[in-house]
C-alpha positions, -999 to +999 in steps of 0.1 A: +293-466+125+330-463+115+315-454+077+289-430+091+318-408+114+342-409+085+314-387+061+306-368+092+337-353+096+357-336+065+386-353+057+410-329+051+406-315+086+414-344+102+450-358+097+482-361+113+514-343+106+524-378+086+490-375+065+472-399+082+433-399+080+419-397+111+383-386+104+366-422+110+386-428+142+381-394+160+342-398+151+339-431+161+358-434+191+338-396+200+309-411+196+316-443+214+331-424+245+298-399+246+280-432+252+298-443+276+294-411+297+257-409+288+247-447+293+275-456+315+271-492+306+286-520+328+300-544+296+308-527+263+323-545+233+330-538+194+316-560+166+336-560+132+326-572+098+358-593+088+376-577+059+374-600+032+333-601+030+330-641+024+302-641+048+275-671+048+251-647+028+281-637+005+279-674-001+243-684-002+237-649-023+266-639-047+248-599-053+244-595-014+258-561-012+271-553-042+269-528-063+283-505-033+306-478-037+343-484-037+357-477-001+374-443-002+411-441+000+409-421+030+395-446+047+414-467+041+437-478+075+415-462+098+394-492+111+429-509+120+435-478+137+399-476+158+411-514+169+442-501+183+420-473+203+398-496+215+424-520+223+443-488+243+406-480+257+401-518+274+373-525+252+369-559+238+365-561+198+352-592+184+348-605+146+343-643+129+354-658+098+322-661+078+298-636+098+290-602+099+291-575+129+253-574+135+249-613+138+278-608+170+255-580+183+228-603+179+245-636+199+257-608+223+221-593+227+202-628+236+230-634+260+230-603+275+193-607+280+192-638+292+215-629+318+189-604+330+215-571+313+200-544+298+210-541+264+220-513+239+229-518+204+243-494+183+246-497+147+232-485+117+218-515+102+183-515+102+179-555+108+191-552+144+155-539+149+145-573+150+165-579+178+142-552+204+125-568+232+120-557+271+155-561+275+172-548+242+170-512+228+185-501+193+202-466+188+199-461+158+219-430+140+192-410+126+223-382+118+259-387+121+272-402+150+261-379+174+220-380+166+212-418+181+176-418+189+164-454+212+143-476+187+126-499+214+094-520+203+064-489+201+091-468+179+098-495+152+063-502+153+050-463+146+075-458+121+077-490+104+039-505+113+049-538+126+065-554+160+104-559+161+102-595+156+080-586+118+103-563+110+125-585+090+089-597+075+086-563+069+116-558+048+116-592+030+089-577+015+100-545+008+139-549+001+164-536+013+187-514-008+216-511+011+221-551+011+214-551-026+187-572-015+155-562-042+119-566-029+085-567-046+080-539-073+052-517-061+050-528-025+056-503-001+060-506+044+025-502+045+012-529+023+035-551+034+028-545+068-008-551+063-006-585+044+019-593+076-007-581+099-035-603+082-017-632+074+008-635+107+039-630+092+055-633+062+052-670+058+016-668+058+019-642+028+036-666+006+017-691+017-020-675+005+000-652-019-025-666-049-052-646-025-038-614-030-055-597-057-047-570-080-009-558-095+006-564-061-007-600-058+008-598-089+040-586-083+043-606-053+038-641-068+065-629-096+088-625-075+085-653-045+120-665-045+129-630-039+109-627-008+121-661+006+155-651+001+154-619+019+139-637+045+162-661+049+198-636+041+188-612+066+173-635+096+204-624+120+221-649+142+221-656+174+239-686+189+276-680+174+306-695+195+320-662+210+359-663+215+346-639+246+322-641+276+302-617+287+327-615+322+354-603+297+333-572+286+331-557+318+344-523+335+367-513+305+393-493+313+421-475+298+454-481+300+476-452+301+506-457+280+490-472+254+464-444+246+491-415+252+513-434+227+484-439+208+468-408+205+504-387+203+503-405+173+469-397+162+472-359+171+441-364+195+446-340+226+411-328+231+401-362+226+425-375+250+412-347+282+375-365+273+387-401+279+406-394+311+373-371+325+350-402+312+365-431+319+372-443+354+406-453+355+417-489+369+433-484+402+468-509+390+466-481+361+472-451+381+500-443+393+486-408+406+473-425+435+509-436+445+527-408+437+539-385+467+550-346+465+577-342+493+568-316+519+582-285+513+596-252+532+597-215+522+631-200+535+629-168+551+665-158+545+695-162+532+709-182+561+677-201+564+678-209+525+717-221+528+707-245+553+678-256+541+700-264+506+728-278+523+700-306+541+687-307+503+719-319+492+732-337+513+732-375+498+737-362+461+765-348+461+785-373+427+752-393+428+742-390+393+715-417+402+695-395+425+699-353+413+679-327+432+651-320+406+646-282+397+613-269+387+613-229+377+583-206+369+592-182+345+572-150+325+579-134+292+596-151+263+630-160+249+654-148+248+650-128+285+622-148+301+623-135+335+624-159+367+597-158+391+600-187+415+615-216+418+613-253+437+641-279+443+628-314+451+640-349+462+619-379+470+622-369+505+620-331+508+615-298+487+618-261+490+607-231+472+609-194+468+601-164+449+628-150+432+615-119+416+639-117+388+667-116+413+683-148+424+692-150+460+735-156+468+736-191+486+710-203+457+731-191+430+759-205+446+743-239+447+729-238+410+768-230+398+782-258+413+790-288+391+793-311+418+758-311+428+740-330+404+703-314+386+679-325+370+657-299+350+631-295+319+641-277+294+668-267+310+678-238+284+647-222+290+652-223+324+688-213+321+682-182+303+655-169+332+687-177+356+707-161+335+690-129+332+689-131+373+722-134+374+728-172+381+744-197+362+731-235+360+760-259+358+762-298+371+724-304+351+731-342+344+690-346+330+668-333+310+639-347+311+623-335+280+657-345+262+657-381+278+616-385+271+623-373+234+657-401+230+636-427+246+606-423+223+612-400+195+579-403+175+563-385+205+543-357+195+550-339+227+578-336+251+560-310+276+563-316+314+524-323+319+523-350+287+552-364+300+537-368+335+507-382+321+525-407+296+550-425+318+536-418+359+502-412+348+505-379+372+481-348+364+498-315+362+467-299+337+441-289+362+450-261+384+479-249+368+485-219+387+501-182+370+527-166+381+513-143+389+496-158+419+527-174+427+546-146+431+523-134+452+509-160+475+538-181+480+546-176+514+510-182+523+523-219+516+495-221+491+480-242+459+503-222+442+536-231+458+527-267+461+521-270+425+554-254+412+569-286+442+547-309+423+564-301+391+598-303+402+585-340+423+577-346+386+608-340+369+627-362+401+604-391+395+606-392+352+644-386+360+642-420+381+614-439+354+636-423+322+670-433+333+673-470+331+650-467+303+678-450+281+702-473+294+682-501+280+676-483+246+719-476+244+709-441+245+725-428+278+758-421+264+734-396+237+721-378+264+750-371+287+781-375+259+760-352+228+725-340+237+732-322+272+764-307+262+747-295+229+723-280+252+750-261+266+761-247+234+731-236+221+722-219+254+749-195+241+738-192+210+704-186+216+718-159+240+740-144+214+721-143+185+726-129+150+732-095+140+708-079+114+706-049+091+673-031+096+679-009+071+680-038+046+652-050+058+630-023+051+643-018+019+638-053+012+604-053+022+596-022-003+612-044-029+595-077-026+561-055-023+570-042-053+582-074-071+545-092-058+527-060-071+539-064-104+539-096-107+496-098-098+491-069-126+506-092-149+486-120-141+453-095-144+469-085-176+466-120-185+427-124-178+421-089-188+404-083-147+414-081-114+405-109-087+416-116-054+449-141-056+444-153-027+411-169-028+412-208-041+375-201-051+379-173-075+410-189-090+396-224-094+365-199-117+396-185-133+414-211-142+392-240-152+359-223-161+370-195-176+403-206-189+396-242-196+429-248-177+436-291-175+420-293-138+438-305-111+436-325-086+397-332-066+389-320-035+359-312-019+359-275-027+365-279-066+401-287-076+431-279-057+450-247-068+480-252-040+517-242-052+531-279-061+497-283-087+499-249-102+535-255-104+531-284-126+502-267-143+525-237-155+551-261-168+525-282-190+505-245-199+529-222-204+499-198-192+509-159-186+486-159-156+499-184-143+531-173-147+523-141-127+501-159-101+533-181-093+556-151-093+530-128-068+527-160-042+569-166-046+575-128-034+547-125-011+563-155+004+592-139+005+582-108+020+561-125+046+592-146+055+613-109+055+589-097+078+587-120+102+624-114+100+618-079+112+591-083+138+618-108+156+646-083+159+655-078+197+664-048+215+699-051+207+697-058+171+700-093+165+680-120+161+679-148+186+662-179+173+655-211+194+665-241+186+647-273+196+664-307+201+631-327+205+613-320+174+627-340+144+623-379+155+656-381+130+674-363+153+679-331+134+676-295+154+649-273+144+648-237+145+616-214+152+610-179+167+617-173+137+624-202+114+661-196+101+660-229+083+635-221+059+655-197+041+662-203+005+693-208-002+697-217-038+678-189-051+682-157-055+655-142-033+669-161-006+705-152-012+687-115-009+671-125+025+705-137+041+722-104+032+700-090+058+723-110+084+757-089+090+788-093+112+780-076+147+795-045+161+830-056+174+837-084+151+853-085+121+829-115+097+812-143+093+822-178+085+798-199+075+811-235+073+789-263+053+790-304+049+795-310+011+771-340+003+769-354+041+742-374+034+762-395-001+786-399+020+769-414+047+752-437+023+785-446+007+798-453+043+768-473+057+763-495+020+805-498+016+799-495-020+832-495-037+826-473-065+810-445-046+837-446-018+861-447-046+848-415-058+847-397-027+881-408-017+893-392-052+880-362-050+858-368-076+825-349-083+801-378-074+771-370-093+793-367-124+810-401-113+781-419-105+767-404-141+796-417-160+790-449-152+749-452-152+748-439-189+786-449-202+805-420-210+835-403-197+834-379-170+837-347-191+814-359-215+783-360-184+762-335-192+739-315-167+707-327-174+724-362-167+741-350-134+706-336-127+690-373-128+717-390-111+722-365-080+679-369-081+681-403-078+709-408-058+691-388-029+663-399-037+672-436-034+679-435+001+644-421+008+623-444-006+622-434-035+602-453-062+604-453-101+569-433-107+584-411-083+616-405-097+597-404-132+576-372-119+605-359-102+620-360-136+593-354-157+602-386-181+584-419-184+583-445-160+601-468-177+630-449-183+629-440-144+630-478-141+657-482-166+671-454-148+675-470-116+680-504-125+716-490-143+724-475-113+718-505-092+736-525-112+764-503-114+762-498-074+753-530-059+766-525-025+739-495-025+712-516-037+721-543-011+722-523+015+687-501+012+673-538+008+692-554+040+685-521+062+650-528+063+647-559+069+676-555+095+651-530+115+619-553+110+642-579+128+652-557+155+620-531+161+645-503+155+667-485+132+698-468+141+723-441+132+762-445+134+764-431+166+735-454+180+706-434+178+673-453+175+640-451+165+616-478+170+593-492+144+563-510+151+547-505+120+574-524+098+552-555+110+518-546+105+493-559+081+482-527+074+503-522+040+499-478+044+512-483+078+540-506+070+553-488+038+556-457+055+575-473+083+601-489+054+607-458+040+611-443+078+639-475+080+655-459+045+662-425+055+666-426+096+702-435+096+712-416+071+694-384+082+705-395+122+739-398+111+744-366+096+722-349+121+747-366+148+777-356+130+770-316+126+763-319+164+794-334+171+813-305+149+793-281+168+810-299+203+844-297+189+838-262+170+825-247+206+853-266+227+878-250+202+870-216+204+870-216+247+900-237+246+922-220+228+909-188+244+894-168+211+870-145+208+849-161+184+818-173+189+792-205+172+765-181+162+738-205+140+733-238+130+712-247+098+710-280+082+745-289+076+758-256+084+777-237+107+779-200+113+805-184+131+807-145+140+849-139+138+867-117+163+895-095+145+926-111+139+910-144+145+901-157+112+928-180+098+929-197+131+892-201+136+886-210+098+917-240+104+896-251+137+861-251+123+875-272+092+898-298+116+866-303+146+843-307+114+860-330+091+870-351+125+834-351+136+829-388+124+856-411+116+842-427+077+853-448+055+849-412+030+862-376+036+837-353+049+842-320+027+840-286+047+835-254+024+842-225+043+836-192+033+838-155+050+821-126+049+803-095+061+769-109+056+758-145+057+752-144+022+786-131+012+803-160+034+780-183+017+803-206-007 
């Protein structure tokens, strides 16, 4: 069934972000879950054929199912991962050493019916028809794993001519292809099921088979053996030792964390809505039952709200353990989303109130002060809707999405209502009300108002489940030390924003038109007609067909013509329309990117991009609304792009301050290799160092296409990287790669020891971890699943090195920020990107903030290596680039 849902759905539509196949376990599990809405069965259980096919009729009949197809690599993993849903779902699986699925079905069918059950099978093997009696039906997938029409005993015997108990008679005779199991030449259902009929069964056949006359007599006694055989390979069992009872198939129920973990993993959201709606959920499971909203007032007035906060607050006041949760409804987006209402909630008590985009005093009073401890989600959202109503939010001690996100940080999603769901097993989906209607029913004391006090009962009860749960990770001092003062900061900068040129935006946008539109005519010039670019069709007749191009790789359309492919194509080619296709798609990009750019400039002329801290499971901030770390930065398109950024009105440039090499020096920090910290701590270019020594020349005499390899493999190293990939990296043979490495190994040993010790360090502990104590939990460094546990190792490679660095250039950012209010300036943290900071520069202000921004980032981390700061100024980003 697994087989039959993973050629149902099309692979390359179903995988995570991590390019995990998931096209066999969404069908399956589906499929399985339809059945129990549709059948609602008391029992369920899962039958496996064991992995390594040495099965009784493997053994008794060496050609029993061979000559099948090889299982396709995207298949591959996915039945360990339908065990795990299953598992997560509270249904039993079963297999056995030596046996197949269908002879479990079977044992499970005549005890299931001689219990008095009624019993379904499902399964695509025709010989579970000779299981159907009064009490046992077969669904049998006649398309898919959605068509599953019941075969009980009159509909195997009008499609197939004999009773369930003949059929394996029945195909004995006939074969059966799918086992490999050959019948007699020339005899079809209907023969055989006549000589069954006359001679009761198939034992009587080969008993008077010298009475059959003509070529099938003939065929028959010619192949006898063949017959018996049959008979006896596909007779299914029915008295196997279960490791199970039937007791232990009953009422199967999920269990919450594990299919939210589960199926955050999996990318299944729809899928997870059906099994909650489907599924009755065990009572010790549900935590909704159990969980109370506080009852809550509406104040009237101010004096009435001032009270009813003071009562509120009474018992927090320096009790970081127990903060007043604050829930806020909100409209329009970032970076002015305006406030609409808001509810504050204990475990006692709640109150709520519209707020109309203006926030009343005694409330804003209360949100200012510091000594009242909060807890919030996303609070910079929320704080920027304050904000524009003129409050300020200070005292904010959790964030629940921040705390969720550092106590699991492979979650997919860190949204109020998932989090609910995952660790209180609490429903905030259905009935969701807008703000609209909140606005304007609240006083009633309606659905409305009681849901926006649901949600901020919500964030007081994950505040309660997440905090010892970070204490017991060593990730508290992350979230109140790093993570909520970072918040802080890039509150303001999210607030500030970047300056922009519009007029150099437009005139970049003519160019780049320009630059694609010249650059398609000269791949047309190439073929000698116009097609359309963009189509993977057209080019794909283009390029092999017409062409005779060396084809790429196979996908179900044809071959694939995406950029990393054509890429490789041009360089073996050399072909002009290639050339020219590759040139259009770079400055389309471009412009695309560029205008994107424009569509995102604000009212007053600057950008304001958000940054999230919850994305990366590494640790590092990502940018969106619009993406400003997706700008080029090497070439010189995207040097072009981040001339459009400019010094704002008032200020006199920008700095932009960058890591040189954070993550080498990291690595040379974390391995203690001698020769690498050597290098750094001599000011020596490292690649060149590290060159000198791998291929035995003097520094001067390292020549760039030997830096090249060694700064490749150097970064590469610490990502997993393995010789074939370093050899297409390259573009040399794999043995050199290997040579390659294995000099730079030897020449580095503390490196080599420690990429080898870090791994099995985490598979010891469950966990990596960064400098700083950031972890990330591995399960998958155990599995037996060798796709599973090779990502995982190469997860264990790079985590502390890309947590470190990510750590460190929010650190600087800390100490930049602190800096600049400390000593009073007017200068102001505009951007972070990668391992870069950008600062817009009041007049007069430069040498002092340039001496800051170099001291607070080189003192971010104390290593056993220098970090290097470049710093550069400007009137565009661009120019202060370095």
């Amino acid at each position: 069934m697994a087989f039959r849902a993973f050629f149902a759905l099309p692979a390359e539509s179903f995988q995570n972000s991590e390019g995990q196949h998931t096209n066999a376990v969404h069908g399956f599990t589906s499929m399985l879950i339809n059945l129990v809405r549709d059948q609602e069965p008391t029992h369920v259980a899962v039958a496996f054929d064991v992995s390594d096919e040495t099965t009784h009729r493997r053994t008794e009949y060496s050609e029993y199912k061979a000559g099948r197809n090889a299982t396709p690599a995207e298949f591959a993993g996915q039945i360990d991962y339908i065990k795990k849903v299953m598992a997560a779902l509270g249904i039993r699986t079963l297999e056995l050493p030596g046996h197949e699925a269908d002879d479990i079905l079977a044992t499970l069918a005549a005890l299931g019916s001689g219990a008095g059950f009624e019993v379904l099978l499902v399964s695509g093997d025709r010989d579970t028809f000779q299981l159907v009696n009064d009490d046992v039906t077969v669904l049998y997938p006649r398309k898919g794993v959605s068509d599953l029409p019941r075969m009980d005993a009159a509909a195997i015997e009008e499609k197939y001519f004999v009773p369930p108990a003949r059929y394996p008679d029945l195909a004995a005779l006939v074969g059966e292809s799918a086992d490999n199991l050959p019948g007699v030449p020339g005899v079809g259902p209907k023969t055989a099921a006549k000589w069954i009929a006359q001679y009761d069964g198939v034992e009587g056949v080969l008993a008077h088979a010298d009475e059959i006359k003509g070529k099938a007599g003939e065929s028959l006694r010619a192949n006898l053996e063949s017959v018996e055989r049959n008979r006896k390979l596909n007779r299914l069992l029915t008295d196997l030792e279960l490791p199970l009872s039937l007791e232990d198939l009953a009422q199967p129920r999920p269990e919450r964390a594990a299919v939210e973990s589960l199926f955050d993993e999996l990318e299944f959201k729809t899928l997870r809505t059906r099994v909650y709606e489907i599924f009755a959920m065990n009572a010790a499971e549900a935590p909704e039952d159990r969980f109370e909203v506080p009852a809550h007032t509406v104040p009237a007035d101010d004096a009435e709200l001032a009270a009813a906060l003071s009562a509120l607050t009474a018992d927090t006041v320096g009790a970081e353990e127990a903060p007043v949760a604050v829930a806020l409804r909100a409209s329009g987006a970032s970076p002015r989303p305006a406030a609409e209402a808001i509810a504050l909630a204990t475990a006692d008590a709640a109150v709520v109130l519209t707020l109309d985009g203006e926030v009343p005093p005694p409330l804003a009073q209360w949100l200012a002060d510091p000594a009242v401890p909060k807890a919030m989600h996303e609070y910079k959202e929320a704080a920027k809707a304050l904000r524009v109503a003129g409050a300020e939010v200070a005292g904010v001690v959790d964030d629940v999405s921040v705390s969720g996100y550092l106590a699991e940080p492979d979650r997919r999603s860190y949204a109020l209502a998932d989090l609910a769901q995952h660790h209180l097993g609490v429903d905030l989906g259905a009935g969701q009300p807008s703000t609209g209607q909140l606005a304007l029913d609240l006083e009633g004391g309606d659905a409305a108002a009681a849901a926006l006090v649901k949600e901020a009962a919500v964030v007081h009860a994950l505040h309660a489940h997440l905090a010892p749960a970070l204490v017991e990770r060593g990730a508290a001092g992350l979230l109140a030390d790093l993570e909520l003062p970072l918040s802080r900061v890039l509150l303001d900068m999210e607030w500030t924003g970047i300056a922009v040129d519009s007029g150099h935006i437009a005139g970049l946008m003519d160019q780049l038109g320009a630059a694609s539109e010249a650059a398609a005519q000269e791949a047309y010039a190439a073929i000698g007609r116009e097609v359309n670019l963009g189509s993977p069709k057209q080019l794909q007749t283009v390029l092999f067909d017409e062409l005779g191009l060396p084809k790429t790789k196979k996908i179900k359309t044809g071959y694939t013509t995406d950029a990393a492919s054509l890429k490789d194509l041009l360089d073996r080619t050399g072909h002009p329309f290639l050339a020219g296709l590759m040139a259009h798609r770079e400055s389309s990009k471009l412009r695309q990117m560029v205008e994107t750019l424009q569509k995102s400039v604000s009212s007053d002329g600057r950008i304001h991009t958000t940054y999230a801290q919850t994305i990366a499971a590494t640790g590092r901030l990502s940018s969106n609304n619009p993406n400003l770390q997706n700008i080029p930065i090497r070439s010189e398109e995207g040097r072009r792009v981040r001339d459009v950024f400019v010094v704002g009105e008032g200020y006199e440039s920008l700095l932009s301050a960058d890591y040189s090499q954070i993550e080498m020096r990291i690595m040379a920090h974390l391995s203690g290799d001698e020769g690498l910290i050597q290098a750094y701590r001599e000011g020596e270019d490292l690649h060149r160092f590290v060159g000198s020594r791998i291929f035995h020349v003097e520094p001067a005499d390292v020549t760039s296409e030997m830096r090249s390899k060694v700064k490749a493999m150097s970064y590469g190293l610490a990502y997993g990287l393995t010789s074939f990939g370093l050899s297409k990296q390259l573009e040399i043979s794999v043995d050199e790669a290997r040579s390659l490495m294995k000099d730079y190994f030897d020449r580095f040993g503390g490196v080599r020891d420690y990429l080898r010790g870090v791994v099995e360090q985490a598979r010891q502990d469950g966990y990596t971890s960064t400098i700083f104590g950031r972890r990330r939990y591995l399960p998958d460094l155990t599995s037996p699943n060798r796709v599973h546990r090779e990502l995982a190792e190469r997860i264990a490679l790079n985590s502390p090195i890309q947590g470190s660095a990510a750590d460190i250039i929010k650190r600087a950012m800390l100490g930049v920020e602190g800096q600049l209010r400390e000593q009073g300036l007017g200068s102001r943290l505009l951007l972070q990107i990668h391992d870069e900071l950008v600062v817009e520069v009041a007049p007069g202000e430069e040498e002092r903030v340039r001496a800051l921004v170099a001291e607070q980032m080189g003192s971010a981390a104390e290593l056993t290596v220098p970090l290097d700061v470049q710093i550069g100024v400007g009137r565009t980003w661009n120019e202060a680039g370095h």
